[in-house]
N, C-alpha and C positions, 0 to 999 in steps of 0.2 A: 504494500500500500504506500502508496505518495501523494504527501497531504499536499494541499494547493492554499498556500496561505500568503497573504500580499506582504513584501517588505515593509517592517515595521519593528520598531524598539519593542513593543508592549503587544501581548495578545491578550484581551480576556476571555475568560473559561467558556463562556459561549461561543466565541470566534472558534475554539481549539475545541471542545466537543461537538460541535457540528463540523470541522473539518477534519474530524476520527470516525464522524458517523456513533459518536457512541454518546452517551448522558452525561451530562454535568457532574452527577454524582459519579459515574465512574472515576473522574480525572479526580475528581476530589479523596476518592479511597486510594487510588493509588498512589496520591500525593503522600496521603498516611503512610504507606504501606512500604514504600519505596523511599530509600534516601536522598538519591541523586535528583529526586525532583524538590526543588527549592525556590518557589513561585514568589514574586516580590507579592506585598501585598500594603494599599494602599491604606489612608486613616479611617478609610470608611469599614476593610477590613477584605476586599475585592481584589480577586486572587490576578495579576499579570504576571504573564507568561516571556520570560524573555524566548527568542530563538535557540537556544541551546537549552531549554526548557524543552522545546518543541522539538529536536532530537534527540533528545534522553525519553520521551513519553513516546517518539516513535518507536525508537528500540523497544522501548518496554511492550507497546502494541504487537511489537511482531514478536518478542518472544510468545506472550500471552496469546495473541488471539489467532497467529497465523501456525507458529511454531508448535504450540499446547502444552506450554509449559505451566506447570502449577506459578502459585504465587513466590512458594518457599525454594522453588526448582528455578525462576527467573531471579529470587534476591541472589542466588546461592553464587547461580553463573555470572551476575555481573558483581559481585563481589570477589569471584576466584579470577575471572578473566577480562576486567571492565574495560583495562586499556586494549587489550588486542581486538576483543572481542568486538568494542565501539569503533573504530578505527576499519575492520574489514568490513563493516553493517554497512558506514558510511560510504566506501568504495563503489560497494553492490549497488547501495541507491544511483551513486553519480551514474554509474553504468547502465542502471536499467531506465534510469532519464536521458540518456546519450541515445541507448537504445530506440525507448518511444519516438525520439525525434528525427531518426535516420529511418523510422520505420514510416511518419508521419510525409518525410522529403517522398516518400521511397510510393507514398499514395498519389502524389500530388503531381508525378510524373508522366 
């Protein structure tokens, strides 16, 4: 899955639950649940999302929803292997958005 989110400092939880397809309260338990998501949060108490927010929540999406990892099976692996494991995720995305777009050229001919 690759989210479609417009360049910007700040996302709020609506912007980034509707571009997961998933609930508001999801992001909000996994916020619990998970360390590496640490959402600034304004005086009101309204949760922004920086963009390296929004690649740590991808990760966490695809081990969970695409991969089937448990909760305690996705803390486990990105606490044994966070740097490599985040690093080759992020690869995969560039290439399978490199992909779509050569596939896109590739209609258009």
């Amino acid at each position: 899955m690759h989210v479609e989110l417009p360049e910007k400092r700040y996302y709020g939880i609506g912007e980034v639950a509707d571009a997961f397809g998933v609930n508001a309260s999801l992001i909000r338990f996994w916020e619990k649940e998970f360390d590496i998501l640490q959402p600034k949060k304004n005086a009101k108490g309204n949760r922004k999302f920086t963009p390296e927010d929004i690649k740590n929540l991808e990760f966490i999406y695809h081990l969970v929803k695409e991969r089937g990892f448990t909760l305690e099976g996705a803390k486990i692996h990105l606490r044994e292997n966070k740097k490599d494991t985040l690093s080759n995720f992020e690869i995969i995305r560039k290439l399978e958005s490199i992909k779509a777009e050569l596939l896109k050229i590739k209609d258009q001919l």
